[in-house]
PDB file as gemmi writes it, atoms N, CA and C in Angstrom:
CRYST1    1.000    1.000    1.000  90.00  90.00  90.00 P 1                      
ATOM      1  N   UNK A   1    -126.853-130.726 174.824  1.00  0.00           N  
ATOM      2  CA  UNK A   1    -127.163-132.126 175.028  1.00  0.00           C  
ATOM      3  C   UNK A   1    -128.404-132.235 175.917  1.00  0.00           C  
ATOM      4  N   UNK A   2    -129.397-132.635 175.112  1.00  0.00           N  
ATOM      5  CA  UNK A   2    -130.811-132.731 176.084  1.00  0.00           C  
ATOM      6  C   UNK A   2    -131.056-133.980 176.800  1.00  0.00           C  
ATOM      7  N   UNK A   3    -131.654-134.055 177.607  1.00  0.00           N  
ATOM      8  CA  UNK A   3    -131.999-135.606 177.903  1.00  0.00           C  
ATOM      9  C   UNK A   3    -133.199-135.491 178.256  1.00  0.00           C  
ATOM     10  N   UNK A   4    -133.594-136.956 177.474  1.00  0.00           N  
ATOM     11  CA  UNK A   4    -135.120-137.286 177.956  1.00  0.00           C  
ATOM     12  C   UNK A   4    -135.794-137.691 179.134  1.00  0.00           C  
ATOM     13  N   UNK A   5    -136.300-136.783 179.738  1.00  0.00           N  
ATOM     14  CA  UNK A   5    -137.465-137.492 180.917  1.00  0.00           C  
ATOM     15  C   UNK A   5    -138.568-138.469 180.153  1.00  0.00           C  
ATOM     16  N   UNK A   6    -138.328-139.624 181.283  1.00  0.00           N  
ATOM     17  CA  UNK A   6    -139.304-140.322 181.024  1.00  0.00           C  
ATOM     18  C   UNK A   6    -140.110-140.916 181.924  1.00  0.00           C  
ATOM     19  N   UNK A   7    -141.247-140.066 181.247  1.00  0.00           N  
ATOM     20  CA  UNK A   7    -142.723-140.234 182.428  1.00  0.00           C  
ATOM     21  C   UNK A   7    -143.856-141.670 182.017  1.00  0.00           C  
ATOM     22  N   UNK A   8    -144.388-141.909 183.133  1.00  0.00           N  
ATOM     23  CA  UNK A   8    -145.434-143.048 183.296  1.00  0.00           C  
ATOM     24  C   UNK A   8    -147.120-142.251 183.162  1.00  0.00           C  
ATOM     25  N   UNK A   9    -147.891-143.393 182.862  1.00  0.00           N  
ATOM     26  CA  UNK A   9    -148.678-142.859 183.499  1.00  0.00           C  
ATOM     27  C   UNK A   9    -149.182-143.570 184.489  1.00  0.00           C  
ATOM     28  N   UNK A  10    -150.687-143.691 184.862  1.00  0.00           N  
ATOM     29  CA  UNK A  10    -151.506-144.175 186.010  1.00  0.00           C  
ATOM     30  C   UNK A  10    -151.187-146.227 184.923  1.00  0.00           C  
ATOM     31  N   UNK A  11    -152.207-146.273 183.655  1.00  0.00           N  
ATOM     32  CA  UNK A  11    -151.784-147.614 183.354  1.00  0.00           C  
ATOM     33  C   UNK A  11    -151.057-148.096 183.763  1.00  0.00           C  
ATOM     34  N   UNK A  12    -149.858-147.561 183.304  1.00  0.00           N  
ATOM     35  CA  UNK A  12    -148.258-148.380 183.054  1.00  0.00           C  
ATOM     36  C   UNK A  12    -147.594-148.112 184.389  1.00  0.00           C  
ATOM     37  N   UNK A  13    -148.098-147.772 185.702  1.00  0.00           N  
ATOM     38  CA  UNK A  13    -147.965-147.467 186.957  1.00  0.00           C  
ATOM     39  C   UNK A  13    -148.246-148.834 187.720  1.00  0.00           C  
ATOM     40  N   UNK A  14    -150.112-149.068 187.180  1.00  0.00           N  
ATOM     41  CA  UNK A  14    -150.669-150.094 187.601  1.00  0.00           C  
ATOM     42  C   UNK A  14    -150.244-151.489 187.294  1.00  0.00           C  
ATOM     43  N   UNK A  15    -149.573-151.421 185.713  1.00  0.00           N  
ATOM     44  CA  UNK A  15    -148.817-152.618 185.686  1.00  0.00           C  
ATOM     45  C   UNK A  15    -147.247-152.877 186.143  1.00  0.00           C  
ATOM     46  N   UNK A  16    -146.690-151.960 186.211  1.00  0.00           N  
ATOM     47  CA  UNK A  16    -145.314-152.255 186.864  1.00  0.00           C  
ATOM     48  C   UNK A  16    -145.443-152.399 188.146  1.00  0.00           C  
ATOM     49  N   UNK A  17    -146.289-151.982 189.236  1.00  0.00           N  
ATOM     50  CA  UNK A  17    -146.146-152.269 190.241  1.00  0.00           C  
ATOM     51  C   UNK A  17    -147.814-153.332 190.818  1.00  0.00           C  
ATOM     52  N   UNK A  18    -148.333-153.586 189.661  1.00  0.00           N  
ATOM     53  CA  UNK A  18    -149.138-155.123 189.884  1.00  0.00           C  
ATOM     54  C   UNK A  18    -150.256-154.806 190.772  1.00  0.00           C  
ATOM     55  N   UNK A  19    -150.659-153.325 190.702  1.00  0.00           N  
ATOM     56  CA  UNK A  19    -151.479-152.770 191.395  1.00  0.00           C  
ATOM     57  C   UNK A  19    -152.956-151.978 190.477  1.00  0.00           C  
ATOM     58  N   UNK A  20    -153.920-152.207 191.217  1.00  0.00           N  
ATOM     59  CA  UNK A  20    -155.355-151.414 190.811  1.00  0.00           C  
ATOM     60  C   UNK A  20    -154.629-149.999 190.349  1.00  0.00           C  
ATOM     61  N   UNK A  21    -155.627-149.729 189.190  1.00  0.00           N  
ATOM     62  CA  UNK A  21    -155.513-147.742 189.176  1.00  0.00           C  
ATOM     63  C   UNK A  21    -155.966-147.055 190.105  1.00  0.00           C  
ATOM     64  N   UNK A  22    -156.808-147.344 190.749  1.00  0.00           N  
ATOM     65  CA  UNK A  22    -157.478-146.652 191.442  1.00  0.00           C  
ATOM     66  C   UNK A  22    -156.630-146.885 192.970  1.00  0.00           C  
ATOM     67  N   UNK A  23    -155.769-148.027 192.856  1.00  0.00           N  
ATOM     68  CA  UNK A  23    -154.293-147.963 194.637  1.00  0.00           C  
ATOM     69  C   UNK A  23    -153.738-146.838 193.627  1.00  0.00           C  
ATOM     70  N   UNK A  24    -153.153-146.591 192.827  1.00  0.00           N  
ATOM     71  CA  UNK A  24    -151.971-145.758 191.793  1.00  0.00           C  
ATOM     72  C   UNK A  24    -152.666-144.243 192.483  1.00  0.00           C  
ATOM     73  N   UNK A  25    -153.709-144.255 191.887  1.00  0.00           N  
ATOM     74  CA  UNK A  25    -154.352-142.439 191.847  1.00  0.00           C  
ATOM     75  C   UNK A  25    -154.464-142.229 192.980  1.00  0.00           C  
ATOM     76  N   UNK A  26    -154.592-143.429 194.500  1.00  0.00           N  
ATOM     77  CA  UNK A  26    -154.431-142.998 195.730  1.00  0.00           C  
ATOM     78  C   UNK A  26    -153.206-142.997 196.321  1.00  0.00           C  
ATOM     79  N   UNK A  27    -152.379-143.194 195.708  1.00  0.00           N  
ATOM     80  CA  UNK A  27    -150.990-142.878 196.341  1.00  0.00           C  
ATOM     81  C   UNK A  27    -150.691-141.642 195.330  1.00  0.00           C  
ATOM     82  N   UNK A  28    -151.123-141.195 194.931  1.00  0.00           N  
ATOM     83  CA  UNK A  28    -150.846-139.962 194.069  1.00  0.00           C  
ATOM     84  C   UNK A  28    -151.389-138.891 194.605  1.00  0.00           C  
ATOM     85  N   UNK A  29    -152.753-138.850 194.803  1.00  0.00           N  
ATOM     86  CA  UNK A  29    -153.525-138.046 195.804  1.00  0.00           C  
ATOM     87  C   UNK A  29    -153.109-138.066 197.681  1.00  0.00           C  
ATOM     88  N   UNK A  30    -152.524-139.067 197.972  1.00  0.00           N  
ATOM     89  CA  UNK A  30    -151.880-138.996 199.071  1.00  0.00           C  
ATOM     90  C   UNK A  30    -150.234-138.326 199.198  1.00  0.00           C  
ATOM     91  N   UNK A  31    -149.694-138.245 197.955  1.00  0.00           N  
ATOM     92  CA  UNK A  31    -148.524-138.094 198.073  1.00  0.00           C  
ATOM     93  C   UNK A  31    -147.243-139.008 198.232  1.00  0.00           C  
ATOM     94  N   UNK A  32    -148.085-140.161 198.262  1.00  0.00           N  
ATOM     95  CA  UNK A  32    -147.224-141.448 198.594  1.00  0.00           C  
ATOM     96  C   UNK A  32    -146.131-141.551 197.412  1.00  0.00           C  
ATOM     97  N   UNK A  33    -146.741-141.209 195.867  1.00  0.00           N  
ATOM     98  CA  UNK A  33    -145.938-140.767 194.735  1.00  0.00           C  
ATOM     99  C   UNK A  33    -145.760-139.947 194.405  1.00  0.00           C  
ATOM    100  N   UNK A  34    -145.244-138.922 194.362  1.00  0.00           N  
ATOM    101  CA  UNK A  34    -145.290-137.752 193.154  1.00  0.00           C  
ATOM    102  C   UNK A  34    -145.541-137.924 191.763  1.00  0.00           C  
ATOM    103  N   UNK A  35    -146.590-136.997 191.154  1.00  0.00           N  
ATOM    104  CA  UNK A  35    -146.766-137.012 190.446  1.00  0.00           C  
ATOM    105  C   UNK A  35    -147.286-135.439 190.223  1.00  0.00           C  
ATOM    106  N   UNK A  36    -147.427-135.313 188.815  1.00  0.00           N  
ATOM    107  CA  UNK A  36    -148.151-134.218 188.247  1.00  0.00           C  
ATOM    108  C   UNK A  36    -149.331-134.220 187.456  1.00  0.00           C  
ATOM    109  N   UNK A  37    -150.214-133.377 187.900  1.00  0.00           N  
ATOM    110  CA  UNK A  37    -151.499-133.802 186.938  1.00  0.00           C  
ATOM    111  C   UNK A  37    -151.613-132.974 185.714  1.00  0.00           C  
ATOM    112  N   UNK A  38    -152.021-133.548 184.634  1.00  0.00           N  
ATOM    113  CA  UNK A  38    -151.933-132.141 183.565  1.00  0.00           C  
ATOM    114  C   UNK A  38    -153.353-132.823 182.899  1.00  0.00           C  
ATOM    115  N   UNK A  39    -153.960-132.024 182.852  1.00  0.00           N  
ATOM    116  CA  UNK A  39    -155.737-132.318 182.669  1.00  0.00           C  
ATOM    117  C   UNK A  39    -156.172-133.211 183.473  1.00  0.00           C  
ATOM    118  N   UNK A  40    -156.312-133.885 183.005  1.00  0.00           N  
ATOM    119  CA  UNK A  40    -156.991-135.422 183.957  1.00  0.00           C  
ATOM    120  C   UNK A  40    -156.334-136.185 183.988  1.00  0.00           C  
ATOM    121  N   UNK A  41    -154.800-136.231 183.169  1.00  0.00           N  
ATOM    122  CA  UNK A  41    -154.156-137.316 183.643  1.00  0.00           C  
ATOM    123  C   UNK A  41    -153.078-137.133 184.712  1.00  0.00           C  
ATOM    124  N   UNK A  42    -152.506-137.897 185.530  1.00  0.00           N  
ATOM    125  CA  UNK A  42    -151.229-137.926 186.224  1.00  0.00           C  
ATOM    126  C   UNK A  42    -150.137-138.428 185.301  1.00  0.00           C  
ATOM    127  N   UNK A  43    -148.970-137.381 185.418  1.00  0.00           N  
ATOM    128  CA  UNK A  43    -147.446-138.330 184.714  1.00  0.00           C  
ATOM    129  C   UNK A  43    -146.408-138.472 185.949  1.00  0.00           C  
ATOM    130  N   UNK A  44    -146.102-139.240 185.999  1.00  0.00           N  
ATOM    131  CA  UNK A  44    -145.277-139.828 187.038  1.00  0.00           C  
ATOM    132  C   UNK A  44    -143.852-139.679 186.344  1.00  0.00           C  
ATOM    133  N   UNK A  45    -142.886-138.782 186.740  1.00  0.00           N  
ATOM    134  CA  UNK A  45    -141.374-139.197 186.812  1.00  0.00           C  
ATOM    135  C   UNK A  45    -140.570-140.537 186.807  1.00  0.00           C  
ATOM    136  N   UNK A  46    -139.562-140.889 186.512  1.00  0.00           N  
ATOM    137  CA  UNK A  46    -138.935-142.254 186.660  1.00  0.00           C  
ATOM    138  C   UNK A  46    -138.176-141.703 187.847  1.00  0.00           C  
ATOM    139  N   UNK A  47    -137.733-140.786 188.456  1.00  0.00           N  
ATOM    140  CA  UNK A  47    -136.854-139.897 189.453  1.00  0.00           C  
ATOM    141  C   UNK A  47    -138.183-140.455 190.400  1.00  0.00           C  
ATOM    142  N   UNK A  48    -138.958-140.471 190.510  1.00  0.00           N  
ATOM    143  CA  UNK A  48    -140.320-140.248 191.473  1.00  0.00           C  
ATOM    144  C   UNK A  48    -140.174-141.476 191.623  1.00  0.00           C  
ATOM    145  N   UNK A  49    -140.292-142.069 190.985  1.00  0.00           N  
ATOM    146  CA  UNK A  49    -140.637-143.882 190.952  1.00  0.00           C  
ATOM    147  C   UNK A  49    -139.591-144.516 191.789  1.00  0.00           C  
ATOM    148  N   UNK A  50    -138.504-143.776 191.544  1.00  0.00           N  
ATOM    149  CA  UNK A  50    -137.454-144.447 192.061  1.00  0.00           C  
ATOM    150  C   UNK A  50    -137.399-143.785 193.475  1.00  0.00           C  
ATOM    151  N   UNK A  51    -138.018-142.835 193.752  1.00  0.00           N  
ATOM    152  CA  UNK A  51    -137.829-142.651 194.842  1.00  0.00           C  
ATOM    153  C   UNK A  51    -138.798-143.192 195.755  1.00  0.00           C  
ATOM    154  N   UNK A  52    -139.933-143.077 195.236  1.00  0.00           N  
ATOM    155  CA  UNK A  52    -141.137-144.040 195.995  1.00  0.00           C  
ATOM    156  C   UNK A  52    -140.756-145.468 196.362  1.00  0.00           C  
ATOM    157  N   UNK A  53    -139.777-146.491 195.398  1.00  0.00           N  
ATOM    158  CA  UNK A  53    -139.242-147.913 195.769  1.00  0.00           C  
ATOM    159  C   UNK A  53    -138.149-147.261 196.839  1.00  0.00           C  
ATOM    160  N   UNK A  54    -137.483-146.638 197.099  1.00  0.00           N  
ATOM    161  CA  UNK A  54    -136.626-145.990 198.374  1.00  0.00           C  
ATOM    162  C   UNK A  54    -137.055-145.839 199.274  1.00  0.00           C  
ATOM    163  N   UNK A  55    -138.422-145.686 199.110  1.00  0.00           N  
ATOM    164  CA  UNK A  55    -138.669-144.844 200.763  1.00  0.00           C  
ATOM    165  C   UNK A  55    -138.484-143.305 200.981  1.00  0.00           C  
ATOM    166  N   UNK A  56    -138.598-143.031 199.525  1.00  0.00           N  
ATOM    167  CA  UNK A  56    -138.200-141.176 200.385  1.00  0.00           C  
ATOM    168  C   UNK A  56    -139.581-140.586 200.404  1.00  0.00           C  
TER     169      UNK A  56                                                      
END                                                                             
């Protein structure tokens, strides 16, 4: 039984949380989110996301 991760990217980052790409890629580069980069893009976790609205 597999389950799907489901990742964001920087866009769909910037619109769920009503923010510039360029606030997104600096909380990414700060660590403020986790994320992973794979070429040039960042994919963001929904585990991550949810932990970034937490506070962890």
């Amino acid at each position: 039984m597999s389950e799907e991760i489901k990742v964001y990217t920087v866009p769909e980052l910037s619109k769920l949380f009503q923010l510039s790409p360029q606030s997104v890629r600096r909380y990414l580069k700060e660590g403020r989110i986790k994320g992973q980069k794979v070429g040039t893009k960042w994919l963001v976790s929904e585990e991550a996301i949810k932990k970034f609205l937490h506070g962890e």
